[in-house]
C-alpha positions as CSV (number, residue, x, y, z in Angstrom):
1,X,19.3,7.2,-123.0
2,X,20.7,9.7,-120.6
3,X,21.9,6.8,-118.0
4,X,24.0,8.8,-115.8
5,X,20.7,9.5,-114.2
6,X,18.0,6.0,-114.9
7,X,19.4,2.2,-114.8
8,X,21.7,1.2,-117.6
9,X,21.0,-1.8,-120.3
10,X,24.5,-2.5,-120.7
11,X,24.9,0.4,-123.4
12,X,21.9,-0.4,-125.1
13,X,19.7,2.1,-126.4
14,X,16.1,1.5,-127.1
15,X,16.3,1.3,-130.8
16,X,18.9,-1.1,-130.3
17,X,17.3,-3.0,-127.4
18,X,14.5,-4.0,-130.0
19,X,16.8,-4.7,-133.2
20,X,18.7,-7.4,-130.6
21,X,15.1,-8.7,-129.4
22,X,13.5,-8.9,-132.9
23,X,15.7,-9.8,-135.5
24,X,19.8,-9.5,-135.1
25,X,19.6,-6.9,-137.7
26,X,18.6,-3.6,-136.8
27,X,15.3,-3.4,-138.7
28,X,13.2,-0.2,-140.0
29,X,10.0,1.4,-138.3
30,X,8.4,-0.7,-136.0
31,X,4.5,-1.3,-136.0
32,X,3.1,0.3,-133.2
33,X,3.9,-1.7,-129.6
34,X,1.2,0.5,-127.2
35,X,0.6,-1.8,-124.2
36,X,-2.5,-2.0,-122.5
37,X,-4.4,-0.5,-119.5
38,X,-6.0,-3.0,-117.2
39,X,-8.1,-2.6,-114.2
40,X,-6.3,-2.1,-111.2
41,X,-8.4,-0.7,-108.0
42,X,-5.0,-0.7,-105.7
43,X,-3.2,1.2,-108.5
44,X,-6.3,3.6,-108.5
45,X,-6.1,4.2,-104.3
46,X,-2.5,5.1,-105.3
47,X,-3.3,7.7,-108.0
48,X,-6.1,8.7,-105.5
49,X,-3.3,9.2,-102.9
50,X,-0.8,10.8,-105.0
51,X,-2.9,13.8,-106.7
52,X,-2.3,15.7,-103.2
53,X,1.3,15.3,-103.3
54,X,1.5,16.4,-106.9
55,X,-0.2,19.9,-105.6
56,X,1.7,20.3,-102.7
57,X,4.6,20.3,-105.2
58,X,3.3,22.8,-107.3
59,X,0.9,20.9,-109.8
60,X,-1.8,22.9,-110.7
61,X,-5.1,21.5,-110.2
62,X,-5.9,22.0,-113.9
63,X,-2.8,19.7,-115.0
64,X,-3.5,17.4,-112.8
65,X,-7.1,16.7,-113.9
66,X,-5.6,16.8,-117.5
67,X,-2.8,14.4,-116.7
68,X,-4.7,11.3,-115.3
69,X,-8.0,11.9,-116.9
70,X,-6.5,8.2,-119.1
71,X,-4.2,7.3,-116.7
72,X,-4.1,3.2,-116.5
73,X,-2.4,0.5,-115.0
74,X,0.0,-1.0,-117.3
75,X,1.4,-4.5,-116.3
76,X,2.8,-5.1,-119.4
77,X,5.6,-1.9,-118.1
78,X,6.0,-3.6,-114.7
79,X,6.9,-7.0,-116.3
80,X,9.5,-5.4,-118.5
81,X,11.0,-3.7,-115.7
82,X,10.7,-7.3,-113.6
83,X,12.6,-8.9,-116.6
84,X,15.3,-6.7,-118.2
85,X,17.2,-8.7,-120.6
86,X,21.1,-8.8,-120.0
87,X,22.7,-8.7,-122.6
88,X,26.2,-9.7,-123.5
89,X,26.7,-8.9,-127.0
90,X,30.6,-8.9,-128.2
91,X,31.8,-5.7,-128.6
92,X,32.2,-7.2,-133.2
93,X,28.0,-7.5,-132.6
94,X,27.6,-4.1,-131.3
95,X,29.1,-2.5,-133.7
96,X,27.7,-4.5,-135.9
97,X,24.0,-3.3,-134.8
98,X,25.0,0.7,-134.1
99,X,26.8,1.4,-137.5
100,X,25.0,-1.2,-139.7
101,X,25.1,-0.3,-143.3
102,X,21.5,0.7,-143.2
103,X,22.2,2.7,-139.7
104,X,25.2,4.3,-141.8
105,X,23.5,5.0,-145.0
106,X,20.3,6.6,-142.6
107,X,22.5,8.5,-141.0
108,X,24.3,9.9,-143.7
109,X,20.7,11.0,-145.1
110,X,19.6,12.5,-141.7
111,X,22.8,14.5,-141.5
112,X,22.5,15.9,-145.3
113,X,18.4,16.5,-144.4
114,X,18.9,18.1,-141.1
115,X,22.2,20.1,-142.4
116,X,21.1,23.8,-141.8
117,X,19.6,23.0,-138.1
118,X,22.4,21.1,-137.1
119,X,24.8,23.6,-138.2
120,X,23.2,26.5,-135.9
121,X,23.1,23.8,-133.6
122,X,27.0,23.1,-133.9
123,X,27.2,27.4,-133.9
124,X,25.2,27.4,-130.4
125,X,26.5,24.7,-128.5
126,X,29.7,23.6,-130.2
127,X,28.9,19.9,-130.7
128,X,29.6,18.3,-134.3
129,X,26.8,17.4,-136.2
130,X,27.7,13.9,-136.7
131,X,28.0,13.4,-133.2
132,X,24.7,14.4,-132.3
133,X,23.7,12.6,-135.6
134,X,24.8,9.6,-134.5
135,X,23.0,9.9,-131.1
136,X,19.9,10.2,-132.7
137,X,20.5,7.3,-134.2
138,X,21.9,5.2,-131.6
139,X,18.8,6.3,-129.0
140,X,16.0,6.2,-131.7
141,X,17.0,5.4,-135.2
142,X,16.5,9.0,-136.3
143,X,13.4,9.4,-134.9
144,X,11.9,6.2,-136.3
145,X,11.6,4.3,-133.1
146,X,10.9,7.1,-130.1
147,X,8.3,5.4,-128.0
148,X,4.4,5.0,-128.0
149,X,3.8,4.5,-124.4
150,X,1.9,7.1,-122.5
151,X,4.8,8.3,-120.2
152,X,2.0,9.7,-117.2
153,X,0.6,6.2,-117.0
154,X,4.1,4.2,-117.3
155,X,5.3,7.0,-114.6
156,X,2.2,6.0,-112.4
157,X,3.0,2.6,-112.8
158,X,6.6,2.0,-111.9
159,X,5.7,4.6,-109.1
160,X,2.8,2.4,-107.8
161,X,4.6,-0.7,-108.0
162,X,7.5,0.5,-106.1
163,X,10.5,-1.2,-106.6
164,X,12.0,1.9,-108.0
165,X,9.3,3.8,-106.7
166,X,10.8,6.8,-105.5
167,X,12.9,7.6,-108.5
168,X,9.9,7.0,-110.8
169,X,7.4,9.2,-108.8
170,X,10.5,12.1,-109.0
171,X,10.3,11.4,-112.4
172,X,6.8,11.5,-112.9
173,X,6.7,14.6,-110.8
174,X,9.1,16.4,-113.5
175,X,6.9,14.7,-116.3
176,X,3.4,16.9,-114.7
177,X,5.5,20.2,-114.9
178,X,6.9,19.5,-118.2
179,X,2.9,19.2,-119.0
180,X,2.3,22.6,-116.7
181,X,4.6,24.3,-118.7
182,X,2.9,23.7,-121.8
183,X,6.0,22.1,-123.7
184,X,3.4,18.9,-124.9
185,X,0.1,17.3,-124.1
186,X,-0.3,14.3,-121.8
187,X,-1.7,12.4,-125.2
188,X,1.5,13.6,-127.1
189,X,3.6,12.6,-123.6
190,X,4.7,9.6,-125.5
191,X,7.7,7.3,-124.6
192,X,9.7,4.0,-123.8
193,X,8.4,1.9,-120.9
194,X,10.5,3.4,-118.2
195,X,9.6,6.7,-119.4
196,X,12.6,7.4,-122.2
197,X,11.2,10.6,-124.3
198,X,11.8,11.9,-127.4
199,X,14.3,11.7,-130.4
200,X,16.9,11.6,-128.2
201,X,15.7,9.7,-125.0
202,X,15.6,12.1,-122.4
203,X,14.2,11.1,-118.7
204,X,11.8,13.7,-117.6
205,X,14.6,14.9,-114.8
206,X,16.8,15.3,-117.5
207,X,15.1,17.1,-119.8
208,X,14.3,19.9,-117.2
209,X,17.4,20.3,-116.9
210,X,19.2,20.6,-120.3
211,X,16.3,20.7,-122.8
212,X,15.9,23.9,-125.6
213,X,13.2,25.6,-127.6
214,X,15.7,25.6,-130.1
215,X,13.3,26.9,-132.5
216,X,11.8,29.7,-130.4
217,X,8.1,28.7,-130.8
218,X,7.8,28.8,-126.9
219,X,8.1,24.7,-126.5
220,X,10.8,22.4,-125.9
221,X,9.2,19.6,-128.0
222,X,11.6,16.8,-128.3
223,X,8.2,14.7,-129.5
224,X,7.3,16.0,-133.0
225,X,8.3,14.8,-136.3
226,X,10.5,17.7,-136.4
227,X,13.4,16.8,-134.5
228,X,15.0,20.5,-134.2
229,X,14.9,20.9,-130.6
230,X,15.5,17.3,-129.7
231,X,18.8,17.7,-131.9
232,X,19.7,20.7,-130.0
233,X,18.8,19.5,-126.4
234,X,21.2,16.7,-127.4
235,X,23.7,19.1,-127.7
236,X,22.9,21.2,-125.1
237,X,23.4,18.2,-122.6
238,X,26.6,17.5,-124.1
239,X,27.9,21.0,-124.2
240,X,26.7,21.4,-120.4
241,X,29.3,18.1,-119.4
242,X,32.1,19.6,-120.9
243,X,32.1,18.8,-124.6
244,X,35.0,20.1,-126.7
245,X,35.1,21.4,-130.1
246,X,37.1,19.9,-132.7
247,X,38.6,17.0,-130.5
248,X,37.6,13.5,-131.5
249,X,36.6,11.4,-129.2
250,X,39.1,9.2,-130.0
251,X,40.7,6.6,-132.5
252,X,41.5,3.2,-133.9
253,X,44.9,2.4,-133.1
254,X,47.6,-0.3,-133.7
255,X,48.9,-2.0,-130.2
256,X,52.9,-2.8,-130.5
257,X,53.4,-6.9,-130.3
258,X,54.1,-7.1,-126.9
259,X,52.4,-4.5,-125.3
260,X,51.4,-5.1,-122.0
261,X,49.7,-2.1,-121.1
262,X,48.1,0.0,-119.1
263,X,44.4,-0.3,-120.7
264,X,41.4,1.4,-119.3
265,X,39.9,4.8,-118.3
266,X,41.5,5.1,-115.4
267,X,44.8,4.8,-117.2
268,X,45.2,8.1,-119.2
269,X,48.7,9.4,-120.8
270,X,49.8,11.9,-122.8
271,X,50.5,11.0,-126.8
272,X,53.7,11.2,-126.2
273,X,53.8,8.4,-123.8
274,X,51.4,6.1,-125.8
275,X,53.9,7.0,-128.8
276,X,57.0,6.3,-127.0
277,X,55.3,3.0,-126.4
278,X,55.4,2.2,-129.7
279,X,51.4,2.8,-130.4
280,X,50.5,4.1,-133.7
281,X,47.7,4.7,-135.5
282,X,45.9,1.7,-138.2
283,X,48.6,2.8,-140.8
284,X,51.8,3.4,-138.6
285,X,51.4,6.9,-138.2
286,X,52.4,9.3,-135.5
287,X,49.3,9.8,-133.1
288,X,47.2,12.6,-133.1
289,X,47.8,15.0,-130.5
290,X,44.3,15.8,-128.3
291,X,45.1,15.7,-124.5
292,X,45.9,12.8,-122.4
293,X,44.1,9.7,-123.3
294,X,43.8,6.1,-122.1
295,X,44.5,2.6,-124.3
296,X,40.8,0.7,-124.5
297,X,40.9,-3.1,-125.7
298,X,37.6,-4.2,-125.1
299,X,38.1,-7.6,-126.6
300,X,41.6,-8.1,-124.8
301,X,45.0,-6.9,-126.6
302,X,44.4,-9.3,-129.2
303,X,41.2,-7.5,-130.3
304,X,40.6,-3.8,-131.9
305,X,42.0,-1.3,-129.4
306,X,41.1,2.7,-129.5
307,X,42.8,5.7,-128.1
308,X,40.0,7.4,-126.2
309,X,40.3,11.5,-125.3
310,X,37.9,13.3,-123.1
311,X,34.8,13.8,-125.2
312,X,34.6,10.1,-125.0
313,X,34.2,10.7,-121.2
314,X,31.4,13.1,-122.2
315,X,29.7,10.9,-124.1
316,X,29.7,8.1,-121.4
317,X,27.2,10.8,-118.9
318,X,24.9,10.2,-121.7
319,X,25.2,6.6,-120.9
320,X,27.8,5.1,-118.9
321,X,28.9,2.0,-120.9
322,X,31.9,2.1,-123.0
323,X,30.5,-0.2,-125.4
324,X,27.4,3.1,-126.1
325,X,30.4,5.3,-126.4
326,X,32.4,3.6,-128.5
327,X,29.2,2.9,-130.9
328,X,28.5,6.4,-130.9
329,X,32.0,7.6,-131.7
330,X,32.1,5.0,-134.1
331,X,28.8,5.9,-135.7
332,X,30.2,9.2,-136.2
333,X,32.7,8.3,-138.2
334,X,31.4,6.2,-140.2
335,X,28.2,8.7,-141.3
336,X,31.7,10.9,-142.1
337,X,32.2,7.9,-144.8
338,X,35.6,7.1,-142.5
339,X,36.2,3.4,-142.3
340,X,34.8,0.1,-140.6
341,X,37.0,-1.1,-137.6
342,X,40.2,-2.7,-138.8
343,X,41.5,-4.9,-135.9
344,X,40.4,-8.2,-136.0
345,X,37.9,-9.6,-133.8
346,X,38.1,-13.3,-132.6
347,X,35.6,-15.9,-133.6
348,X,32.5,-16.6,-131.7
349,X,31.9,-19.7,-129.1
350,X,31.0,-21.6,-132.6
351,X,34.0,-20.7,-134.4
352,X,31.9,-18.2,-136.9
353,X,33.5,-14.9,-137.8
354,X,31.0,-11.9,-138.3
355,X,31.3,-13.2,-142.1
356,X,30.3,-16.4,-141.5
357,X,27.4,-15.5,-139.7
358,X,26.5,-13.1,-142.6
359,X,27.1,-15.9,-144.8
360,X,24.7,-17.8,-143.0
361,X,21.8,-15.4,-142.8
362,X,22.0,-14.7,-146.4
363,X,22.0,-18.4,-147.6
364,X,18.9,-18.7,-144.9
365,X,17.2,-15.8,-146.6
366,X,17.6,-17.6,-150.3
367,X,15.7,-20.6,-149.3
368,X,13.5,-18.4,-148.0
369,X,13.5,-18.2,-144.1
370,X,14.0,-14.5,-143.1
371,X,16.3,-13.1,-140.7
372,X,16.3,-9.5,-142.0
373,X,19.4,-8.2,-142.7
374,X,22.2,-9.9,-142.8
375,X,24.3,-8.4,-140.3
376,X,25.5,-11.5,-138.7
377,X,23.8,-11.0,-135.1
378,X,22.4,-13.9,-134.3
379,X,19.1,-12.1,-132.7
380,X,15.5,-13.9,-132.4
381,X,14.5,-13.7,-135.9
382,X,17.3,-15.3,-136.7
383,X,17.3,-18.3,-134.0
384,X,13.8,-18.7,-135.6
385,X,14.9,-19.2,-138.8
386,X,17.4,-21.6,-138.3
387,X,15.1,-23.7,-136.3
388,X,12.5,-23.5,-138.9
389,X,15.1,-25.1,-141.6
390,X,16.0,-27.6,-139.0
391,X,13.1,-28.6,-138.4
392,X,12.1,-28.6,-142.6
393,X,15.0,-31.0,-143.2
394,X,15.0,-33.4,-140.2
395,X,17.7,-31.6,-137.8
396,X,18.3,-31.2,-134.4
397,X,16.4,-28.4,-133.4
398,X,19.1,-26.0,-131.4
399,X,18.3,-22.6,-133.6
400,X,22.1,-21.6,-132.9
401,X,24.2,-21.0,-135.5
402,X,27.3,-23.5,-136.4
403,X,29.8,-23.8,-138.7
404,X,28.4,-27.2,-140.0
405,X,24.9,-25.5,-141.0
406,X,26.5,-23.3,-143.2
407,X,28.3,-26.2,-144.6
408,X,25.3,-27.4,-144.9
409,X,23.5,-25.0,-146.6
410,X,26.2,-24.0,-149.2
């Protein structure tokens, strides 16, 4: 999701958005989700009216016609815009979701398939392969989970309803000359509900501006199977705000007892500075040497803590949430084969560590209610299948986790 430019969901992508919703484990291809046209005779007057402003802006006549020849109203898209779950996953839970073992191990597979594209990628546009590796598979699970809803008609309908309704109609606007240029079809115009394309989630706005025909056939087409010129688009974007070659975005790193600080972006100092305040990295080494950087502790000084350099700022105009960043650098990393996150994360509100809740889900699966994977999110699948054993054995019906269930069922 390229957020610098749409409305944020807390630094969740889409493919992430619907492993928190369905299960608490981020879960494999989705069955298809297509919502519905309904009849709408105001949202038609609107179409009616809009056609004209479309030409005036350049929209051939021809586009046009093929654009909203199935246009519909789709009030399944305005109630998911009305109702944008917040969510406030810990920091231990996002991680947990972005580099799950099954993110990790499809990651490491997408990098080894895609190997010879994203090299001439790297070549081009000077961006890593695992880190546009493991934007693919923050945004859409490597392509697996890109969108099935026809972006003219949820374009037309966020428009129409108005609440954003300038934004979405400049968005809609780029979506007819995307069409006019001939990079896709309005049936192949596929997408997320607020209009998300692609491998990599690129707005219409957005793709204008920084998608490639990477592989010169004369389309930008971030839509197919093959996800060669969404990869390099990715890259493109990247390379556009500033991205630099062989610097990391940043690090694990091992706070001093005592430290007091500065944390934050907005608190950047050289290595020297962090090293002369006794930060190290996990094993007590001298820090790297990248630039300036700035001390992040999203779970307070007692929590994991990361030494963040400027591509991590580059990676936030992708989205701007330092929870996204972090999953992404992290991601990286870890499709590298380098290590999960070392610092120690406190327990939840119910006392549970991420193993306990893992714990949990797998005795649950044994007896045969199923959460998915056990990743220890506690997502909807899971608050199901507690409440279904509750329920089976005379409980209190809460569907939260506790530390005396899992007493319980060992």
């Amino acid at each position: 999701m390229i957020l610098s430019r749409r409305t944020a969901f807390l630094g969740m992508s889409a493919a992430l958005l619907s492993a928190c919703n369905s299960s608490g484990s981020a879960v494999s291809r989705a069955a298809p989700t297509r919502v519905r046209a309904v009849p709408n005779p105001a949202f038609d007057a609107w179409v009616v009216a809009f056609k004209p402003r479309a030409a005036a802006n350049g929209i051939s006549q021809a586009t046009i016609d093929r654009a909203f020849r199935n246009v519909g109203y789709l009030p399944d898209v305005i109630e998911k815009d009305r109702n944008q779950t917040e969510f406030n996953r810990t920091l231990e839970d996002y991680f947990a979701i972005a580099a799950s073992d099954e993110r990790i191990r499809m990651g490491k597979q997408a990098l080894n398939r895609q190997a010879a594209t994203l090299a001439a990628v790297e070549a081009r546009y000077g961006v890593e392969p695992q880190v546009v590796t493991a934007v693919w598979g923050l945004e859409s699970k490597y392509g697996t989970r890109r969108g099935d809803i026809p972006v003219i008609s949820s374009l037309s309908t966020l428009s129409y309803d108005g609440r954003r309704g300038a934004f979405m109609e400049k968005q809609l606007m780029a979506a007819l000359r995307i069409l006019q240029r001939g990079d896709t079809t309005p049936e192949n115009m596929l997408g997320s509900w607020a209009g998300a394309m692609g491998h990599t989630q690129f707005i219409p706005t957005s793709f204008e501006a920084f998608a490639v025909d990477f592989n010169g056939d004369g389309r930008r087409d971030i839509w197919s199977d093959d996800p060669t010129d969404a990869l390099a688009s990715t890259a493109a974007y990247l390379n556009r705000n500033g991205w630099r070659r062989g610097q990391p975005w940043g690090l694990e790193v091992r706070l001093p007892a005592g430290f007091a600080g500065p944390t934050g972006r907005g608190n950047r100092r050289s290595v020297a500075a962090w090293t002369a305040a006794g930060v190290t990295d996990m094993d007590g080494r001298a820090l790297p040497d990248h630039g300036a950087g700035a001390i992040l502790a999203p779970e307070g000084l007692g929590g994991p803590a990361f030494l963040v350099f400027g591509n991590f700022n580059v990676i936030l105009t992708y989205n701007n949430a330092e929870s996204y960043a972090l999953g992404v650098g992290h991601l990286s990393d870890r499709i590298l084969g380098k290590p999960p996150i070392r610092g120690t994360f406190a327990p939840d509100r119910n006392g549970m560590t991420l193993d306990d809740r893992k714990d949990l889900q797998r005795r649950l699966n044994a007896k045969g209610y199923d959460v998915g994977e056990p990743d220890g999110v506690i997502g909807s699948k899971t608050e199901e299948a507690i409440s279904a054993y509750q329920t089976a054995n005379g409980l209190a019906v809460t569907g939260q986790p506790s530390m005396a269930l899992l007493a319980r069922l060992r």
